[in-house]
C-alpha positions in Angstrom: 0.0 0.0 0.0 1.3 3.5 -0.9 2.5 5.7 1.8 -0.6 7.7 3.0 -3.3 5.8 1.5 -6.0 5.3 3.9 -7.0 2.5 5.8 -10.3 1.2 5.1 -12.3 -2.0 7.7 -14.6 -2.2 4.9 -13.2 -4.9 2.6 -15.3 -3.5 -0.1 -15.2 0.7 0.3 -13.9 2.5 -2.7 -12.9 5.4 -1.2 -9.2 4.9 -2.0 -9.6 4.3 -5.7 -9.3 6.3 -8.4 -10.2 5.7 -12.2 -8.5 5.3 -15.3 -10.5 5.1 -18.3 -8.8 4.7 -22.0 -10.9 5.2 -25.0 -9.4 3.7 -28.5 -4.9 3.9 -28.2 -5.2 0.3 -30.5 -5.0 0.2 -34.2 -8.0 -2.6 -34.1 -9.8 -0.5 -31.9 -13.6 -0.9 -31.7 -15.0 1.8 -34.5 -17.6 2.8 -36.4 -15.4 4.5 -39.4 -12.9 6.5 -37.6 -15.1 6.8 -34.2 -15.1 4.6 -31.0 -18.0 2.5 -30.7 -17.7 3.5 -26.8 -18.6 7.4 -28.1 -21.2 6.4 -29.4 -24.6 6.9 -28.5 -27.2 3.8 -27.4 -31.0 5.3 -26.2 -29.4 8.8 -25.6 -25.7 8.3 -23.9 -22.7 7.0 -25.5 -20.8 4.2 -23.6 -18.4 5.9 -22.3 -20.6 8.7 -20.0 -22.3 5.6 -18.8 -19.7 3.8 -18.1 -18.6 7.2 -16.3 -21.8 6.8 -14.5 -21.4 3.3 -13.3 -17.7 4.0 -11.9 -19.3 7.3 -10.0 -21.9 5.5 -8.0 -20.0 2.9 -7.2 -18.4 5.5 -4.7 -15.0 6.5 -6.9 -14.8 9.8 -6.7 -11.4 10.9 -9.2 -12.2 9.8 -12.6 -9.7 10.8 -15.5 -10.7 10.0 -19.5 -8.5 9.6 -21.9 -9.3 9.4 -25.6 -7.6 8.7 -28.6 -10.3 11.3 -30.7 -12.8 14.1 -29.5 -16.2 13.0 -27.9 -18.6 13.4 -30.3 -20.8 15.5 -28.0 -20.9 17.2 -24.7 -22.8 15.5 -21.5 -23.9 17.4 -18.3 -21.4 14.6 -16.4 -18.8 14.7 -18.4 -18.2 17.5 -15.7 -17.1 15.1 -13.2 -14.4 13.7 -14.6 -11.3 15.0 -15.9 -11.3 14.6 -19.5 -8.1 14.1 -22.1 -7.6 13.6 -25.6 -4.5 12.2 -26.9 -2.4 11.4 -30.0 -2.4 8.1 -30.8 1.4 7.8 -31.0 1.9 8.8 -27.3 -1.6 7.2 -26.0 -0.1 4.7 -23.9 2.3 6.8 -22.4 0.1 9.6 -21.5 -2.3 6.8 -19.7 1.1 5.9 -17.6 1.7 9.4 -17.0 -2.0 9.7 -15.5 -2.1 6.6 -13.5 1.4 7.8 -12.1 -0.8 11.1 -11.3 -3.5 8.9 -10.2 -1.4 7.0 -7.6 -0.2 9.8 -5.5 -2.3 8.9 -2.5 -4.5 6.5 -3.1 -4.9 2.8 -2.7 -5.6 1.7 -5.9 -5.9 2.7 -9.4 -9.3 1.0 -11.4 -7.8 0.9 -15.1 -10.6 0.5 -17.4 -10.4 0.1 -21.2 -13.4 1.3 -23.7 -14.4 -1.3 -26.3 -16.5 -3.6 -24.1 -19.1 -2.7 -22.3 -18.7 -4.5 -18.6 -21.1 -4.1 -15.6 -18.0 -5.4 -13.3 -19.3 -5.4 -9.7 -16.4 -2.9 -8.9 -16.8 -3.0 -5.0 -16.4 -7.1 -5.0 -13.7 -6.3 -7.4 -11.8 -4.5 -4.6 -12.5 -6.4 -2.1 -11.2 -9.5 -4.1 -8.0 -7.2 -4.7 -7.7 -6.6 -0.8 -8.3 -10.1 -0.3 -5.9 -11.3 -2.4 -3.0 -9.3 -1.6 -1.8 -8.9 -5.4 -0.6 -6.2 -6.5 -2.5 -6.6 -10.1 -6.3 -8.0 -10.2 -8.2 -8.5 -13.6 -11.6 -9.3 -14.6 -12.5 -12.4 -16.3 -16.4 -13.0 -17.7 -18.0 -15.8 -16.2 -17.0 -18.0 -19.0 -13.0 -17.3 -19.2 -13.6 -14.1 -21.1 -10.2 -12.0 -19.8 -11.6 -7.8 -20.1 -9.6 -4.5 -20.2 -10.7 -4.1 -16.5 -7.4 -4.3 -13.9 -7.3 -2.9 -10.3 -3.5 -2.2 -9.8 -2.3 -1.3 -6.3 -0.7 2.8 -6.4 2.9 1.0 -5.4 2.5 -1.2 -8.9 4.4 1.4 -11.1 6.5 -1.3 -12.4 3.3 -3.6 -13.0 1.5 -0.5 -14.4 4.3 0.5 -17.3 4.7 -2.8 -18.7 0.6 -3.5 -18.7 0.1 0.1 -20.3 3.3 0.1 -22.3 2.3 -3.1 -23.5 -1.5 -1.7 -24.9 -3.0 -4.2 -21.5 -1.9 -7.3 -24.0 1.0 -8.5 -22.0 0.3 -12.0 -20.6 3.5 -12.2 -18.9 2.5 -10.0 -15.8 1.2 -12.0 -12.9 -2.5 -11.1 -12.0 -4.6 -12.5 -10.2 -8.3 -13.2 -11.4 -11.6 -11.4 -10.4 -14.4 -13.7 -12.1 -17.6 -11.5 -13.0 -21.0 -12.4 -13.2 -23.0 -9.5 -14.5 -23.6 -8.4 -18.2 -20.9 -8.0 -20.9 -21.1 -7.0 -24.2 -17.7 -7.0 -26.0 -18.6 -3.9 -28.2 -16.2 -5.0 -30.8 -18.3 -4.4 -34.1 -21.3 -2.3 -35.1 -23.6 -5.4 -34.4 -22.9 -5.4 -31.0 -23.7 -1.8 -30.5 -27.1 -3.3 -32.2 -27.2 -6.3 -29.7 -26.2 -3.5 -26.2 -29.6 -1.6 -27.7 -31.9 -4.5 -27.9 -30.9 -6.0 -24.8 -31.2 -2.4 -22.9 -35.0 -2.7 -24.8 -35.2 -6.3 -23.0 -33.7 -5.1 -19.9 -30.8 -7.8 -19.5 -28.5 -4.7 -19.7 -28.5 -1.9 -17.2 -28.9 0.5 -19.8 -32.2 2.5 -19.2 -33.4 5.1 -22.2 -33.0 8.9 -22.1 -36.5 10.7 -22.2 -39.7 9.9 -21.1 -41.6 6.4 -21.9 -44.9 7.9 -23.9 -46.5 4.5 -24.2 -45.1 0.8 -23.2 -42.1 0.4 -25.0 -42.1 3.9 -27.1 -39.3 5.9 -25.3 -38.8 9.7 -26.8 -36.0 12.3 -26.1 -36.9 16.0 -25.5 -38.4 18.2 -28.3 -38.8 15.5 -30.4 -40.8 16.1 -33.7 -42.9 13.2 -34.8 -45.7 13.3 -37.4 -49.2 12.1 -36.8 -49.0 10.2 -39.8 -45.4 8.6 -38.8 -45.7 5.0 -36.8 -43.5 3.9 -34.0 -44.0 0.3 -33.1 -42.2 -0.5 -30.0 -40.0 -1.5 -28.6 -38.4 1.9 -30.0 -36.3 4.6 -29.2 -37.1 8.7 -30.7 -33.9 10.4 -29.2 -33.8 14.3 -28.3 -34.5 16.4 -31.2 -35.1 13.8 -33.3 -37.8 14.7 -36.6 -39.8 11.7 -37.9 -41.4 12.6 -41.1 -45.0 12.0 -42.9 -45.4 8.3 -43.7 -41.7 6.9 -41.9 -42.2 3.8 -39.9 -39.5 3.3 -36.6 -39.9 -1.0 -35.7 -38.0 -3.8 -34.0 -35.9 -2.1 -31.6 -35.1 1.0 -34.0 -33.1 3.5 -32.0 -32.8 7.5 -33.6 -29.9 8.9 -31.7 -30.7 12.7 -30.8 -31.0 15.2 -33.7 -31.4 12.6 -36.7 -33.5 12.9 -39.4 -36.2 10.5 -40.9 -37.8 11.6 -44.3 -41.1 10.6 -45.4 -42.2 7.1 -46.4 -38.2 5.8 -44.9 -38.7 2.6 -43.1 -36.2 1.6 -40.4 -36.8 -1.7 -39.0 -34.2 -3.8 -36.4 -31.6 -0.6 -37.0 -29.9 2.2 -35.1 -29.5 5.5 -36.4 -26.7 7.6 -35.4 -26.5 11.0 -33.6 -26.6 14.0 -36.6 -27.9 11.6 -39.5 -30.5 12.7 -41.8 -32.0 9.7 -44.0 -34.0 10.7 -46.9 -37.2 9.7 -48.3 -38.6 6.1 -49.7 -35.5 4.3 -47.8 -35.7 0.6 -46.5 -33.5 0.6 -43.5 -33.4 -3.1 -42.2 -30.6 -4.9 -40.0 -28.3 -1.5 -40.3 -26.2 0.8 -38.5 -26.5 4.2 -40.2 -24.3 7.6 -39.9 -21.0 9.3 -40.7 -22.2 8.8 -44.4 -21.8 5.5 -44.7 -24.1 2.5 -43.6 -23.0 -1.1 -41.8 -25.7 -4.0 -42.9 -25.0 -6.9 -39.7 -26.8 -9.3 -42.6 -23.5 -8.7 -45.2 -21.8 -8.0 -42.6 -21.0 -5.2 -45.0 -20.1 -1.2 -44.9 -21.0 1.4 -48.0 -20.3 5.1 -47.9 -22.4 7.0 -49.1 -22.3 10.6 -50.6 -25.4 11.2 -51.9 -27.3 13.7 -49.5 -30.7 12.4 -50.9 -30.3 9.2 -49.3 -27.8 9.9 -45.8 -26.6 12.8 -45.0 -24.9 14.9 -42.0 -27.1 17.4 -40.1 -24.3 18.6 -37.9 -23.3 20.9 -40.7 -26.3 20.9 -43.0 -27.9 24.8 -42.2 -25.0 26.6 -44.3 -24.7 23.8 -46.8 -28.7 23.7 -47.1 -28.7 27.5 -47.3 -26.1 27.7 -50.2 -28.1 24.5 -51.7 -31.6 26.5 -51.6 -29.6 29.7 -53.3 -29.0 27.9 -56.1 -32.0 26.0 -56.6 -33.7 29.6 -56.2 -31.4 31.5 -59.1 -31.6 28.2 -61.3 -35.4 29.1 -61.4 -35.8 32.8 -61.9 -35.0 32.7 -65.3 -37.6 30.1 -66.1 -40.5 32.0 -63.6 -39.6 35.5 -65.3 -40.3 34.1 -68.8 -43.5 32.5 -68.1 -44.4 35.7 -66.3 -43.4 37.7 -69.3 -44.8 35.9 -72.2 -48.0 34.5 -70.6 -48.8 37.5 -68.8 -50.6 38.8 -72.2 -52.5 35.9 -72.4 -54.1 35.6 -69.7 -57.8 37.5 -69.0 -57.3 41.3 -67.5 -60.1 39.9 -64.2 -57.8 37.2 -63.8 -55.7 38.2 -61.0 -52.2 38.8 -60.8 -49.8 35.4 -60.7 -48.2 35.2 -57.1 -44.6 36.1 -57.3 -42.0 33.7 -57.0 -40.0 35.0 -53.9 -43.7 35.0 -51.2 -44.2 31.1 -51.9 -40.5 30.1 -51.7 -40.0 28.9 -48.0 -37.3 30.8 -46.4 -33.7 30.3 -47.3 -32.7 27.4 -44.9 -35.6 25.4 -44.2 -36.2 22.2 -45.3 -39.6 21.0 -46.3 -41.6 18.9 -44.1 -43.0 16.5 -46.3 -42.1 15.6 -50.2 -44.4 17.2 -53.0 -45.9 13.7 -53.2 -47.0 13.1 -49.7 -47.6 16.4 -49.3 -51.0 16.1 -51.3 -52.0 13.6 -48.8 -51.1 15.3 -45.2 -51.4 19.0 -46.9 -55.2 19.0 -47.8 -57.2 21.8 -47.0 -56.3 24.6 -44.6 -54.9 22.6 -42.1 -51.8 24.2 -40.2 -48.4 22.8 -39.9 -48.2 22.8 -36.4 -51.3 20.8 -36.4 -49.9 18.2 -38.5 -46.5 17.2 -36.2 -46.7 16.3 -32.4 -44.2 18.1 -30.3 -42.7 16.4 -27.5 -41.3 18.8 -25.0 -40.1 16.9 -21.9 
């Protein structure tokens, strides 16, 4: 035990640990394109912030993250814990650098590495490691399974360096073994970020959705837009500012991360669409991770990337981009609309009134339509208001 680490009679008290958690720092790293699965999102957090979660009320109060790329978003708790982001060339060093930092003080050190998703009972994890009087403790599943999950006394710096230094893949350092019997999910493709979501829907993972649960099984994010004529069959997730468009069906376990996009008539069944991803209209989205412009199917077991804005696009930086896109559209026309009004003008009957002009029924530079001409004939009809025909959900 480190010189001035407390003394604890309760085998099990975490007071004297600290955390390490390490995001990516492999070239086989768990991703999604160039992202960690474990920043990304399933029913409203990404892995890591609940992960974050699970280490904070197990009673460890010093957390530090450290990532190999930027989070994709910001969280409320993401406060709590110190948060770094790394080059991947000195990733391993910097992690022995902050469990070095780590160790001043404290008992132990819980180093934790992002890829799987573990619910490791972390209190009989230290009280195995006090038990057990070695100075390095890992966590094996409950078939054999060895995890990225050690609890390394602050006097281990020798043990520490050579596990870090050696990316936690060096066998040759004596642990001892913590066997686990909660749920793991070993995060390492994009099916298995489909698997964590449908077995948070089934509740065999303690993964509980963001937002409110409208109706049994139908979970829904704040200021969510969903159209009356859209269908959500549960189990589903609608994340925060989601927009589910006239005529899109969500089914079998479909998650929409917060602030994606579904466009009329799109069905996505059995798939999870991720944070910022606009799909466009007609689409049959079945067995699939979509976002980042591309698109995983688990069947093929296959991934396609996709430029074509029509079918999946970015909303992260679509306002400019949809601005300078509705410019265009609007000069391409004026030529056309100011012969017509020209030409035809003098045909037309002096009672018969004026023709409206172009620029009062163009919808403001910037926003995008809420239906497609075609189903627009359907939902449209009469005087009925936009408002009236989407369902806010303001939680």
């Amino acid at each position: 035990m480190a010189l001035g680490a407390p003394e604890f009679s309760n085998a099990s008290d975490l007071r004297g640990v600290r955390a390490l958690v390490l995001v990516g720092g492999r070239q086989d790293a768990e991703r999604f394109g160039e992202i960690p699965l474990a920043l990304l999102d399933v029913l409203g957090r990404s892995v890591l912030m609940r992960t974050v979660d699970r280490i904070r009320t197990a009673g460890i109060g010093e957390i530090v993250v450290l990532s190999d790329t930027d989070p994709l978003s910001s969280d409320p708790a993401s406060d709590s814990c110190k948060s770094i982001v790394a080059t991947p060339a000195c990733f391993w060093e910097d992690a022995l650098q902050q469990f070095r930092s780590l160790a001043e003080g404290a008992e132990s050190v819980l180093v934790l590495r992002l890829g799987a998703w573990t619910e490791v009972n972390f209190a009989a994890l230290m009280a195995d490691h006090r038990r057990s009087g070695s100075v390095t403790m890992r966590a094996f599943s409950h078939s054999g399974k060895a995890l990225d999950v050690f609890m390394i006394s602050s006097s281990g710096h020798s043990e520490a360096a050579a596990l870090l230094l050696g990316e936690l893949r060096d066998k040759r350092i004596a642990v001892a073994e913590h066997r686990m019997n909660g749920y793991m999910n070993l995060l390492a493709t994009p099916a298995d970020l489909r698997t964590l979501s449908l077995d948070a829907f089934a509740g065999e993972a303690d993964i509980h959705p963001c937002g409110n649960e409208l109706r049994p099984g139908v979970w829904v994010g704040a200021k969510a837009l969903i159209h009356r004529n859209a269908h959500i069959v549960a189990p589903a997730y609608i994340g925060a500012f989601c927009k589910v468009h006239s005529g899109a069906v969500v089914t079998r376990g479909s998650c929409l991360e917060h602030h994606s996009e579904i466009d009329c008539g799109t069905v996505i069944e059995n798939s999870s669409v991720l944070p910022h991803t606009r799909l466009g209209a007609g689409l049959e989205v079945e067995y699939s991770v979509a976002g980042f412009h591309q698109i995983t199917s688990l069947r093929a077991n296959a991934t396609v990337r996709i430029d074509d804005p029509l079918l999946i696009e970015s909303t992260a930086a679509r306002p400019s981009a949809r601005r300078l896109f509705a410019a265009a559209w609007l000069l391409a026309l004026l030529p056309d609309a100011l012969w017509k009004w020209l030409f035809e003008s003098g045909a037309r009957q002096t009672d018969q009134p004026a023709p409206t002009p172009l620029a009062s029924s163009t919808p403001p530079l910037g926003a995008p339509p809420l239906a497609t001409a075609e189903s627009r004939t359907d939902s449209y009809q009469g005087n009925v208001s936009t408002e009236e025909l989407w369902k806010r959900v303001d939680l």
